[in-house]
C-alpha positions as CSV (number, residue, x, y, z in Angstrom):
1,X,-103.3,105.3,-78.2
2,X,-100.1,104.9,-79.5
3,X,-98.4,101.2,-79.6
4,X,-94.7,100.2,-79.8
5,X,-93.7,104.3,-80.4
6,X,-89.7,104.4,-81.4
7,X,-88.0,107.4,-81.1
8,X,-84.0,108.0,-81.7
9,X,-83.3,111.4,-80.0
10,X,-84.5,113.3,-77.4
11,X,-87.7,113.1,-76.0
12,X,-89.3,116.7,-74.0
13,X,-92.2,116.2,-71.9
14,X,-93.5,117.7,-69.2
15,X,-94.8,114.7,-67.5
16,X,-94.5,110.8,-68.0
17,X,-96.8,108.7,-66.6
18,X,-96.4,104.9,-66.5
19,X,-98.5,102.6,-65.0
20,X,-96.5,100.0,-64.0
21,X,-95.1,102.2,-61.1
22,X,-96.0,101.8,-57.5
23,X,-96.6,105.2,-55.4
24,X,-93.5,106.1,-53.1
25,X,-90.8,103.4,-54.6
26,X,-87.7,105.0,-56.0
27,X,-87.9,104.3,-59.7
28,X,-85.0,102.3,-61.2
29,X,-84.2,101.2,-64.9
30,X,-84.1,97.2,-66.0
31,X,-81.1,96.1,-67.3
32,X,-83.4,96.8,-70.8
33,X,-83.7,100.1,-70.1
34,X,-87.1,100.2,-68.8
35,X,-88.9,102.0,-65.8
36,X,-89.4,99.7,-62.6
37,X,-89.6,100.3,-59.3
38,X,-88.3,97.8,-56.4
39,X,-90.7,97.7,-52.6
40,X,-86.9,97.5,-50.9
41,X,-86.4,101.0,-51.9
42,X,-89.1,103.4,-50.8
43,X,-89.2,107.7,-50.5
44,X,-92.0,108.7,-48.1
45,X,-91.3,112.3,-48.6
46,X,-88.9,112.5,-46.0
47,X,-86.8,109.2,-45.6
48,X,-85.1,107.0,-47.9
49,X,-85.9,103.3,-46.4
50,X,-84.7,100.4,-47.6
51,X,-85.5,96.6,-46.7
52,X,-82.5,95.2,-47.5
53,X,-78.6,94.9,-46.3
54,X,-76.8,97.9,-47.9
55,X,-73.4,98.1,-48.7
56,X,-72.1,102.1,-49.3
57,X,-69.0,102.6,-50.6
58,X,-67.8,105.7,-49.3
59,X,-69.0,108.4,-46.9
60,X,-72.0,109.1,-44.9
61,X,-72.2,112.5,-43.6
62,X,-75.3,112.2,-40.8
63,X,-76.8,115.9,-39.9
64,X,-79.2,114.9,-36.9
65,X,-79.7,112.3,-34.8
66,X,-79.0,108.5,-35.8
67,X,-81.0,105.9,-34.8
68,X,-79.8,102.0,-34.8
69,X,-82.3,99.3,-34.2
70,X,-79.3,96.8,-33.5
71,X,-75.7,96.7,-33.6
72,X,-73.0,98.4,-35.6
73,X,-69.8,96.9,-36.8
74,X,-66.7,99.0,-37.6
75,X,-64.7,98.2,-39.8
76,X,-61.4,100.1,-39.0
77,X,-62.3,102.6,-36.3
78,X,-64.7,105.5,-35.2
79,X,-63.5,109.2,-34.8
80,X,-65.7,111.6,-32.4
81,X,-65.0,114.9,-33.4
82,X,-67.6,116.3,-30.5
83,X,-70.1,115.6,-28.1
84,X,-68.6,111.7,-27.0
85,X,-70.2,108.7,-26.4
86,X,-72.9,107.9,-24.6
87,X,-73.7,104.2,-23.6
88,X,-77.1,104.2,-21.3
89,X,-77.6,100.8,-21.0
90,X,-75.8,97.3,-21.4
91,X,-72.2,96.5,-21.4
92,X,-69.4,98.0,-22.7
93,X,-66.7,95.6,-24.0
94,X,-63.3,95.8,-25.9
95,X,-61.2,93.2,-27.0
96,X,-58.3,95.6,-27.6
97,X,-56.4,98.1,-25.7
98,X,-58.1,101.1,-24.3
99,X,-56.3,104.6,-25.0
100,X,-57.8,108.0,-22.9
101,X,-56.2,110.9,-23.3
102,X,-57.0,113.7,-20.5
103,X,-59.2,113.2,-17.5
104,X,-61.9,110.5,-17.4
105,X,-64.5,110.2,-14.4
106,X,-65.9,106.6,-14.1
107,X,-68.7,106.2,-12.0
108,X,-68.9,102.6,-10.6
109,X,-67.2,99.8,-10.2
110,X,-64.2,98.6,-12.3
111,X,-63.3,94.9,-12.6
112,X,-59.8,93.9,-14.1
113,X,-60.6,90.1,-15.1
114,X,-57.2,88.6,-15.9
115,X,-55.1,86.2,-13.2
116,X,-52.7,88.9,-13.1
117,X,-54.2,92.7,-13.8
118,X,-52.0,95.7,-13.6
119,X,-52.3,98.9,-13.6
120,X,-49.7,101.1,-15.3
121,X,-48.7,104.8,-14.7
122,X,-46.6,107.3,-16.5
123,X,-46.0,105.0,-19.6
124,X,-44.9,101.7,-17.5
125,X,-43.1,103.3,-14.4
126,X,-45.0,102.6,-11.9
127,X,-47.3,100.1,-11.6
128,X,-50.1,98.5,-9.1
129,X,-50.7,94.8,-9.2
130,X,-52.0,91.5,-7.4
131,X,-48.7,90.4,-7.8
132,X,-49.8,86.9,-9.1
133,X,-51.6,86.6,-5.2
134,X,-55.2,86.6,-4.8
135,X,-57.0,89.7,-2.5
136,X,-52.9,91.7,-2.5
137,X,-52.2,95.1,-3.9
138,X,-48.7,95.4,-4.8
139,X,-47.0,98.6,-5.7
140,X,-43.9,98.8,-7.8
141,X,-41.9,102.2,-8.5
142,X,-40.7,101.0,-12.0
143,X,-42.5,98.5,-13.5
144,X,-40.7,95.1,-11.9
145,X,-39.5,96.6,-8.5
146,X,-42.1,95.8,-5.9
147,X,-41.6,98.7,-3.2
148,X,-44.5,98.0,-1.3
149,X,-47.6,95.4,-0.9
150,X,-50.8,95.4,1.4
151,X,-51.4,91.8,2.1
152,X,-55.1,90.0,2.4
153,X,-55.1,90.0,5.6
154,X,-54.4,93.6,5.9
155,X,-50.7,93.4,6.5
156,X,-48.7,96.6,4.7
157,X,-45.3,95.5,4.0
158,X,-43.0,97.9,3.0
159,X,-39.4,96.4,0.7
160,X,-40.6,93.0,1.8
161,X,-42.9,90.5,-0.2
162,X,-43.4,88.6,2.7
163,X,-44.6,89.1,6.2
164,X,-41.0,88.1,8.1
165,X,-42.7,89.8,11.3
166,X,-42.2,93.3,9.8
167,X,-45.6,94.8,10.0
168,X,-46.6,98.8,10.1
């Protein structure tokens, strides 16, 4: 057995054993310079896990299938290059604008939840509304003209906001 061994230079060998070191935990240096190992960083052979919040600075490039436990919080965006996004359960909400670009299929129902919802075609030219009155579609041709309206009780006025005994 050797004791408190010094060596300046290079050291070759073929295998180091220390027994200080736990089977499967990634092996890490002390600030001393000595081997440890850490039970928040394991290899099983196959996966890297870790027990603790993690904090990457720079890219992750995922080959495979991702799988989150909970929630995942962007900081600036997220780019899909293929495939889209699928959401199969739960609800969907955003606090911002929504941009879609091409043709989207929504299947279901879609709630506008503001007193006065719009929606807008063609960059702002024309637009459908309530019209600031509860259960009334109103159509305008661009943006603030209101060309026609269909009334809650089933009235469709047409250059008119207001019934005035002019009904189709």
């Amino acid at each position: 057995n050797l004791d408190n061994v010094r060596i300046a230079g290079v050291v070759t060998a073929t295998t180091l054993k220390s027994t200080n070191l736990t089977s499967n935990r990634v092996v890490l240096t002390t600030a001393g310079g000595e081997l440890t190992d850490s039970s928040n960083l394991v290899f099983t052979g196959s996966s890297l896990l870790t027990t603790i919040n993690t904090n990457i600075q720079g890219n992750i490039d995922v080959v495979g299938v991702t799988t989150v436990g909970k929630q995942i919080h962007v900081g600036t965006g997220v780019s899909i290059a293929a495939g889209g996004i699928n959401v199969t359960a739960g609800v969907s909400t955003f606090a911002g604008s929504i941009s879609v670009t091409g043709i989207s299929t929504l299947n279901g129902n879609i709630f506008l939840n503001q007193s006065d919802p719009k929606i807008f075609f063609n960059d702002g030219g024309s637009m459908i509304s309530n019209a600031n009155v509860a259960n009334t579609l109103a159509f305008f041709s661009d943006g603030s003209t209101e060309r026609a309206r269909i009334t809650s009780g089933g009235e469709f006025l047409i250059g008119t906001t207001t019934d005035a005994n002019i009904k189709l």
